[in-house]
C-alpha positions in Angstrom: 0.0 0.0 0.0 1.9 3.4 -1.1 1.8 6.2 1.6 1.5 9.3 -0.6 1.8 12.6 1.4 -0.4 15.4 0.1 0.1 19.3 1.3 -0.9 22.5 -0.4 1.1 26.3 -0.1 -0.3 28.4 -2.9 0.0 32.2 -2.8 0.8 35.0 -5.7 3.2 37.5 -4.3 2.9 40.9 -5.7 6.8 42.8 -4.8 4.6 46.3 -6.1 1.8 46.1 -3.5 2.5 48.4 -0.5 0.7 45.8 2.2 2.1 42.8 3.5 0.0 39.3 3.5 -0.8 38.1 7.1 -1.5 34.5 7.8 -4.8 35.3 8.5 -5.1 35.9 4.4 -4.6 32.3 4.6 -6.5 31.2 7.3 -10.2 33.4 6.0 -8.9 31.5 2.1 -7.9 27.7 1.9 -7.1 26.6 5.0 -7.7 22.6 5.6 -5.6 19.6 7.7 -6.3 15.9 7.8 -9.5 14.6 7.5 -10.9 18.2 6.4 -9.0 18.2 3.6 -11.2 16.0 2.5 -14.4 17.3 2.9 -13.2 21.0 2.3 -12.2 20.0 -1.4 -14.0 17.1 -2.6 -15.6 17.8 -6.1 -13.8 21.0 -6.3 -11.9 22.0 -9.7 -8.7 22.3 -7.8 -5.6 20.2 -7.9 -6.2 18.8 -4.7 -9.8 18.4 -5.7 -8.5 16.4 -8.7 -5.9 14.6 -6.0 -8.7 13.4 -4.1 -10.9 11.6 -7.4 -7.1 10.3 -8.7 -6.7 8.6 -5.0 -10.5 7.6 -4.9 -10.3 5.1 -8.1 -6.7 3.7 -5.8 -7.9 2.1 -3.2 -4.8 0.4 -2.3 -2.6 4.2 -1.7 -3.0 5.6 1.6 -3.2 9.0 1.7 -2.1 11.7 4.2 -3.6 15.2 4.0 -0.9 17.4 5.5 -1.9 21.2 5.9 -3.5 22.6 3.0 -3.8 26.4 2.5 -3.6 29.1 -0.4 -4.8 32.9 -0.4 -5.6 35.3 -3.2 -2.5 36.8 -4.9 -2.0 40.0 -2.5 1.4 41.6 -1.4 4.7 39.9 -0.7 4.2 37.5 2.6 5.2 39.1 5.9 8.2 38.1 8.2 7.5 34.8 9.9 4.2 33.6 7.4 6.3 31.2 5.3 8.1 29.7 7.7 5.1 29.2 10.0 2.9 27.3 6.8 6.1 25.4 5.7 7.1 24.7 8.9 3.9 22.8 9.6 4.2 20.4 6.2 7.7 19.8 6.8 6.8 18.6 10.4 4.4 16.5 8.8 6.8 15.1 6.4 9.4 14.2 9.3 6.9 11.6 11.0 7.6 8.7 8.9 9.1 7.5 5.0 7.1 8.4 2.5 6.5 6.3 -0.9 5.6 9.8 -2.4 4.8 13.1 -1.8 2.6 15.4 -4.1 2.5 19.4 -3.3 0.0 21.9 -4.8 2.2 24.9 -5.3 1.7 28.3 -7.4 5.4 28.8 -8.7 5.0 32.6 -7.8 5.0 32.7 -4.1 7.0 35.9 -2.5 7.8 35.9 1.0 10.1 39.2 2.8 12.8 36.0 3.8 12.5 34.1 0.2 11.4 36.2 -2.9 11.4 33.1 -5.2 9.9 30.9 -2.2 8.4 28.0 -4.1 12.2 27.0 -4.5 12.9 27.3 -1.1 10.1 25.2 -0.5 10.9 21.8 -3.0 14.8 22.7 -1.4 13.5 22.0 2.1 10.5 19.4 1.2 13.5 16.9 -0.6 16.0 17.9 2.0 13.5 15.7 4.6 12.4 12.9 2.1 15.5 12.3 0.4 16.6 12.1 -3.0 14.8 8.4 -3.5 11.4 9.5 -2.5 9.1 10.8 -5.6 8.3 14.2 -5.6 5.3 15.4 -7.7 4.3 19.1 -7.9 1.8 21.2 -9.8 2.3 24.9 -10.7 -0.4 27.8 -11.7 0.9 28.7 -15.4 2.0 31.9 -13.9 4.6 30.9 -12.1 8.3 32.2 -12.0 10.7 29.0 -12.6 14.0 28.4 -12.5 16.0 25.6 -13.9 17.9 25.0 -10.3 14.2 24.9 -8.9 13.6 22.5 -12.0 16.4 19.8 -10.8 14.9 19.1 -6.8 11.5 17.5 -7.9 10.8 14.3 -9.9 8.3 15.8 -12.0 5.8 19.0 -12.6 3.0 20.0 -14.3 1.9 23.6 -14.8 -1.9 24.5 -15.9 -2.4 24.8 -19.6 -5.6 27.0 -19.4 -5.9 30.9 -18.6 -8.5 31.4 -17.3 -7.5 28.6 -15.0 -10.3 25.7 -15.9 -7.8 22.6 -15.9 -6.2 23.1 -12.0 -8.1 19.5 -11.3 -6.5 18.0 -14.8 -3.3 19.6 -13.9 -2.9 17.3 -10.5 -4.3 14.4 -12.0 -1.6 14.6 -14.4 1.1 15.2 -12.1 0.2 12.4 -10.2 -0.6 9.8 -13.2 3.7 11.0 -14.3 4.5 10.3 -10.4 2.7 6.7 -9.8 4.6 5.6 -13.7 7.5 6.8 -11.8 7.0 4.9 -8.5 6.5 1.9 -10.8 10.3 2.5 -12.6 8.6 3.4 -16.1 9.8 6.6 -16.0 12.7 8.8 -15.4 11.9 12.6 -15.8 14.0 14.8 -16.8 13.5 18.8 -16.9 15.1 21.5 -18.4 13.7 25.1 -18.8 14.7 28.0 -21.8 13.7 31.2 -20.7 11.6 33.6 -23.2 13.1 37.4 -23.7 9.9 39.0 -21.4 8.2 39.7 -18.5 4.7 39.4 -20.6 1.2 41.0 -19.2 -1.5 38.0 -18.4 -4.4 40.5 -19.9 -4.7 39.5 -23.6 -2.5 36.0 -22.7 -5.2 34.0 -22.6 -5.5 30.5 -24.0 -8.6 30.5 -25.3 -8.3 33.1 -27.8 -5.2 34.8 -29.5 -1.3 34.5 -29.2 -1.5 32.5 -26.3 -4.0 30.3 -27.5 -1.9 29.6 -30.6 1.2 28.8 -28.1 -0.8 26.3 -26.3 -1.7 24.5 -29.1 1.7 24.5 -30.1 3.1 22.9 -27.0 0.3 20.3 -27.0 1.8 19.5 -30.9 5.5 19.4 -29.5 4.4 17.2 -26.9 3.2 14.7 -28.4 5.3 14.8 -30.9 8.3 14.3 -29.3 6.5 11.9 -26.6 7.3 14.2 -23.6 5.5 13.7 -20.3 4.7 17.3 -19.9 5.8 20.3 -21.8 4.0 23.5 -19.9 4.6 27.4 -21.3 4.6 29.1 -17.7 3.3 32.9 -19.1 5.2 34.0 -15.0 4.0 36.8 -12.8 4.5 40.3 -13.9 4.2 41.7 -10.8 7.2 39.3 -8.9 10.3 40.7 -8.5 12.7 37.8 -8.8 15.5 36.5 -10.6 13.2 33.6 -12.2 11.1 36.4 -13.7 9.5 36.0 -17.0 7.8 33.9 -19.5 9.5 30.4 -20.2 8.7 26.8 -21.6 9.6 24.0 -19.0 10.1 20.4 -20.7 10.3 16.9 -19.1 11.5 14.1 -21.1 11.7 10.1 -20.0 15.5 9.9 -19.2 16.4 12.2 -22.6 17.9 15.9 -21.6 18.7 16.9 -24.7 15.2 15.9 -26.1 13.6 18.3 -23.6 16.0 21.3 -24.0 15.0 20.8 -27.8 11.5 20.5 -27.3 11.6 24.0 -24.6 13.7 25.8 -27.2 11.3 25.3 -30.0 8.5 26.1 -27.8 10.6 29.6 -26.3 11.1 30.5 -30.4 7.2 30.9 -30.7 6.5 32.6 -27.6 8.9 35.1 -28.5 7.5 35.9 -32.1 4.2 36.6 -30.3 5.3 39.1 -27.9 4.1 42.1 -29.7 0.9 40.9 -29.5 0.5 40.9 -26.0 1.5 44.5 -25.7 -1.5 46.7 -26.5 -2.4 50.3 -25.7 -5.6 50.4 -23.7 -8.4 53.3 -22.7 -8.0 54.6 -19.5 -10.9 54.7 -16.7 -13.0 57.4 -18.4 -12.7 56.1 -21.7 -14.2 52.7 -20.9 -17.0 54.1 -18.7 -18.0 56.4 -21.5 -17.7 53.9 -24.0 -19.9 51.5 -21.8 -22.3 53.9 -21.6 -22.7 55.2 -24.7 -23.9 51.6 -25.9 -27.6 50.5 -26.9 -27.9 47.5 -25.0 -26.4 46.1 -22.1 -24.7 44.6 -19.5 -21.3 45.9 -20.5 -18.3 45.1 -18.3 -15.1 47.9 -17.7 -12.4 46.0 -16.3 -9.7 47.2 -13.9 -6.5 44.7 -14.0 -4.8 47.2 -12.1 -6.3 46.4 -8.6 -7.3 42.9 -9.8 -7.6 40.4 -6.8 -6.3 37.9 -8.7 -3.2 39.3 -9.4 -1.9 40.9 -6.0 -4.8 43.7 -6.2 -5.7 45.3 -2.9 -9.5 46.0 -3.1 -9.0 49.7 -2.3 -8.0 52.2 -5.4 -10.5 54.6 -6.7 -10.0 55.1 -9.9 -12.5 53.1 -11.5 -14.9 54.6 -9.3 -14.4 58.0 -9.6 -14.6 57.5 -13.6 -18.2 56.4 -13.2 -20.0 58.9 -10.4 -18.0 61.7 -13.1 -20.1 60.4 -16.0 -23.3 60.7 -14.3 -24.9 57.5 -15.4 -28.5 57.4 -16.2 -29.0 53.8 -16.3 -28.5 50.9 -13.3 -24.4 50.3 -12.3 -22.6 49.0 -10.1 -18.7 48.6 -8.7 -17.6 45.9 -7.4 -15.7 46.3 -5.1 -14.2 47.8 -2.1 -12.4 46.0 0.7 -13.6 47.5 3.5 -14.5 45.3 7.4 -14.8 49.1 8.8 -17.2 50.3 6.2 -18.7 47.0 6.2 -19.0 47.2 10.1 -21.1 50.9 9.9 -23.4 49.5 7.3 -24.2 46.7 9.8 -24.8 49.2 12.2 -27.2 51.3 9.6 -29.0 48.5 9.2 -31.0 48.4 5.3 -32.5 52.1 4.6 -29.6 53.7 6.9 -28.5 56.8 5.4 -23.9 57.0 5.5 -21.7 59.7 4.4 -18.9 57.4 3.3 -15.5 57.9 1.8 -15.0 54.8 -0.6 -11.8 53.3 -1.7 -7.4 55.2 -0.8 -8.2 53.9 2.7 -5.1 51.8 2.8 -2.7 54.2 0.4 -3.3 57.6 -1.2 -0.6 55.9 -3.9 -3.7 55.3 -6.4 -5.6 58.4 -5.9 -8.0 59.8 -2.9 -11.6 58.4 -1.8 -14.8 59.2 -3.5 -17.0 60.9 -1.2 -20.6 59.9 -1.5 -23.6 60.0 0.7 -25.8 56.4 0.0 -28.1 54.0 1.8 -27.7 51.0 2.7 -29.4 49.1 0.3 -28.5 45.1 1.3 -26.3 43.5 3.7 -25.1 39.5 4.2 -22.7 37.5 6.1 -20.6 37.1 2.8 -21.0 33.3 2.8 -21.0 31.5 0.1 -19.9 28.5 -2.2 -18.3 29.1 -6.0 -20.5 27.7 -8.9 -18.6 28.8 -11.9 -15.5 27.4 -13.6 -12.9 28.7 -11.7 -12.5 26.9 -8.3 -16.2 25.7 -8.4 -17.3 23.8 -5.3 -15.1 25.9 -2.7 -16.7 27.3 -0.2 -15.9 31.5 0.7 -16.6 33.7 3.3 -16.1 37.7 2.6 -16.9 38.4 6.7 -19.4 40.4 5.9 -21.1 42.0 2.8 -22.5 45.4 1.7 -24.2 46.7 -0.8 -24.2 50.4 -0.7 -26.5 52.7 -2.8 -25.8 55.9 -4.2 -28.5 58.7 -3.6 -28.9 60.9 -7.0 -27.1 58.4 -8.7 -27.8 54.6 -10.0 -24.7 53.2 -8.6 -24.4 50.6 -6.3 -21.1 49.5 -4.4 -20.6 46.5 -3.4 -18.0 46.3 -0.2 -16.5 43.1 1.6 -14.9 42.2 4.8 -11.5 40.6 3.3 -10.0 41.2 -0.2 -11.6 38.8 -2.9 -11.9 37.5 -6.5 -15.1 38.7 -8.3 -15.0 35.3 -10.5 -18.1 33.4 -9.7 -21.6 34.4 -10.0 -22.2 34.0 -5.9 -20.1 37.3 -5.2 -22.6 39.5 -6.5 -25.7 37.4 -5.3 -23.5 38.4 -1.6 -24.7 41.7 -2.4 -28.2 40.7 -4.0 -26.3 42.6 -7.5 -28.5 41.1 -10.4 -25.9 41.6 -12.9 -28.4 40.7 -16.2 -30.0 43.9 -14.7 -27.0 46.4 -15.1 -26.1 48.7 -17.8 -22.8 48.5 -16.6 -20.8 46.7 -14.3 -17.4 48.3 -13.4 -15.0 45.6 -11.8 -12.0 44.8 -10.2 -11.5 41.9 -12.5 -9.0 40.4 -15.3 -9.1 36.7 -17.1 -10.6 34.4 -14.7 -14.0 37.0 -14.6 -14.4 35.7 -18.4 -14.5 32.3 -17.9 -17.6 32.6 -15.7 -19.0 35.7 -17.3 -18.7 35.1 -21.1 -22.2 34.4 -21.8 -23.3 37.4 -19.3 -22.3 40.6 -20.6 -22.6 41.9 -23.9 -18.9 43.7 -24.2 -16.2 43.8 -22.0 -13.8 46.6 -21.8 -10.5 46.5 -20.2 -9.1 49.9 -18.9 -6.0 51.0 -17.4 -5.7 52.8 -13.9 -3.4 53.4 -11.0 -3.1 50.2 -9.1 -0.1 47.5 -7.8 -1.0 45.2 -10.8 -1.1 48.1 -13.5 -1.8 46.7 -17.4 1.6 48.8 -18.1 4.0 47.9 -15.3 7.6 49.2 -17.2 7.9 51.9 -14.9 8.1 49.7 -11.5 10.8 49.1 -9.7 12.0 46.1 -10.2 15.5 45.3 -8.9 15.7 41.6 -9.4 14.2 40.7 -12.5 17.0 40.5 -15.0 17.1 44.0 -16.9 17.1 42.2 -20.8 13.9 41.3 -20.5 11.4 43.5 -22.3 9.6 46.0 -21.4 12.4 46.5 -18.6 14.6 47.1 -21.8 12.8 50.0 -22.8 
């Protein structure tokens, strides 16, 4: 019977954010041990969701849920965090000999001690099981890898979808490589080529355009050359590291120089689509009146720049103050503000209460000052709720606390939350009782993942730039890491 260890540390560092992530960022996300790993993820479209149906048709593995935990991409980990999650797996490792050992990473996790910390992490997970024991990993596609960070596991597998649909796939995968391996049909072998860029995830998708093309093309390679995985990571723009950038990471049975091939070819095609995925786009004001301006609606303006998903902080204005300046005539909304103390006053309000509120630079005046605005309080919730769209569908989510805050004079409604979250499944807004076939426009803190669920929702969706840690155009940050001959930092 083969004792598999299981253990999840998943986090998106953003090195441009000006807040550090607490543990409790963890603890209010992902945050299962032992038997309620289980039950928290079961039927989920996660990789441990997809470890748990791989280890369900294998009766004869015994499994070991060690702690399980992720957060929403926010600001680089503060002192003590990392060593406080790891700390707890690696104990959990120490108890006995493992057969194997599968970890659900993200491959962009930024801690103050460790700015490329998923390599500290595989470092100190083999340093316990030994070089003999398999080691299986999964990776988001936007991770930062390294070729030294390549060498410590037996094998990994990085999504091949954006929006990220396939997380389930990806472990089941992983795993499938890592019980061939067990069995001593395999030898993997990985090498990494790096692209020439730090690319923007906005128009990288996979389901249309450049990107699209590029995934197709490394399912071709694969298969041609018989690989056991060939994953283009698109990286994090927003990490500050020295694995920073796009790349192609290749893993061959027992054949190096097959896999440095295969990544090479693979590298060559990301690179003649670069231009592609740098685009000039319509700032705040441009994309509300645009939005506006149109016949029939929903229509969606999109803010990347203080996108949850990719190390946003809930909190600039920009977006915000574009819309109450156009005057709109027709039913919005904004989604969202992170907010416990506004949240908290609402409460107290109660629905009907009349506020005088200042909305949004209440953690920096970086991105721009608060929008005053006198509203009512027009529905409140605990924030509890379970995803039904595409993206992470099945988990559960708690926003501590929900508000939906109505402008008087004005059809705008704000939606504000208790922690910092995605705005990706259909069950936020319904937090807020935001009937989002009802808008004219919705103007989000959003990116990628908001398409997979919303697609069929909203007539157009416009993507804007504004001031904001994860900015569309992020050339002018100050990287100090990252090496300098990768464009744009070449500019």
């Amino acid at each position: 019977m083969p004792e598999i260890a299981i253990a999840r540390f998943a986090h998106e560092g953003n090195s441009f954010s000006p807040l550090l992530t607490p543990i409790d960022c963890f603890r209010s996300g992902e945050w299962a041990i032992g038997e309620e790993v289980p039950k928290y993820y079961r039927g989920s479209k996660t990789e441990i969701g997809g470890a748990i149906a791989w280890l369900e048709k294998r009766p004869a593995w015994k499994p070991t849920f060690l702690r399980c935990t992720a957060a929403p991409s926010s600001g680089v980990l503060a002192a003590g965090v990392f060593d406080a999650i790891i700390g707890e797996i690696t104990a959990g490792l120490s108890k006995r000999k493992w057969d194997a050992v599968f970890l659900s990473l993200h491959g962009s996790l930024n801690a103050v001690e460790h700015p490329h910390a998923d390599f500290e992490i595989v470092k100190r997970v083999r340093a316990i099981i030994g070089r003999d024991t398999p080691l299986a990993v999964s990776f988001d596609l936007h991770a930062n890898v390294s070729q030294a960070e390549a060498d410590i596991p037996d094998i990994v597998v990085g999504y091949k979808c954006h929006p990220h649909t396939d997380m389930a796939e990806t472990a089941t995968k992983a795993l499938d490589i890592l019980e061939r391996r067990i069995r001593g049909e395999v030898k993997p072998v990985a090498v990494i080529v790096r692209a020439d860029a730090i690319i923007p995830s906005l128009f990288a998708r996979t389901t249309d355009g450049p990107m699209a093309e590029v995934k197709q093309i490394a399912a071709d390679i694969e298969k041609k050359y018989g690989l056991l995985d060939l994953t283009p990571y698109q990286g994090y723009a927003y990490a500050d590291n020295e694995a920073a950038g796009a790349s192609a990471w290749a893993t061959a049975d027992g054949d190096r120089a097959l896999a440095l091939k295969a990544a090479t070819e693979l590298v060559r095609e990301m690179n003649k689509r670069r231009p592609l995925l740098f685009k000039k786009l319509p700032t705040a004001a441009e994309g509300i009146a645009r939005a506006l301006a149109a016949k029939d609606g929903p229509i969606a303006v999109i803010d990347s720049a203080d996108h949850t998903g990719a190390g946003g902080i809930g909190d600039t204005p920009g977006l915000l103050a574009a819309l109450v300046a156009a005057k709109p005539t027709k039913p919005t909304a904004f989604a969202f503000f992170h907010d416990p103390d506004l949240v908290a006053k609402a409460q107290a309000a109660g629905i009907g209460g009349r506020l005088e509120v200042r909305l949004g630079g209440r953690l920096t005046a970086l991105f721009g000052p608060p929008v005053e605005a006198e509203v009512t309080v027009g529905h409140l919730s605990d924030g509890k709720f379970v995803n039904v769209g595409p993206v992470h569908g099945g988990l559960t989510n708690d926003l501590r606390g929900c508000a939906r805050l109505d402008f008087v004079g004005l059809p705008i409604s704000v939606m504000i939350t208790g922690i910092c979250h995605d705005t990706t499944d259909d069950n936020f807004y319904k937090a807020a009782n935001i009937d989002l076939s009802k808008l004219s426009v919705l103007a989000v803190k959003a990116k990628n993942q908001f398409r997979a669920s919303f697609g069929g929702t909203f007539r157009e969706m416009i993507d804007i730039d504004a001031p904001g840690p994860a900015a569309y155009d992020f050339s002018s940050f100050p990287f100090k890491k990252a090496p300098k001959t990768l464009y744009p930092l070449t500019r």
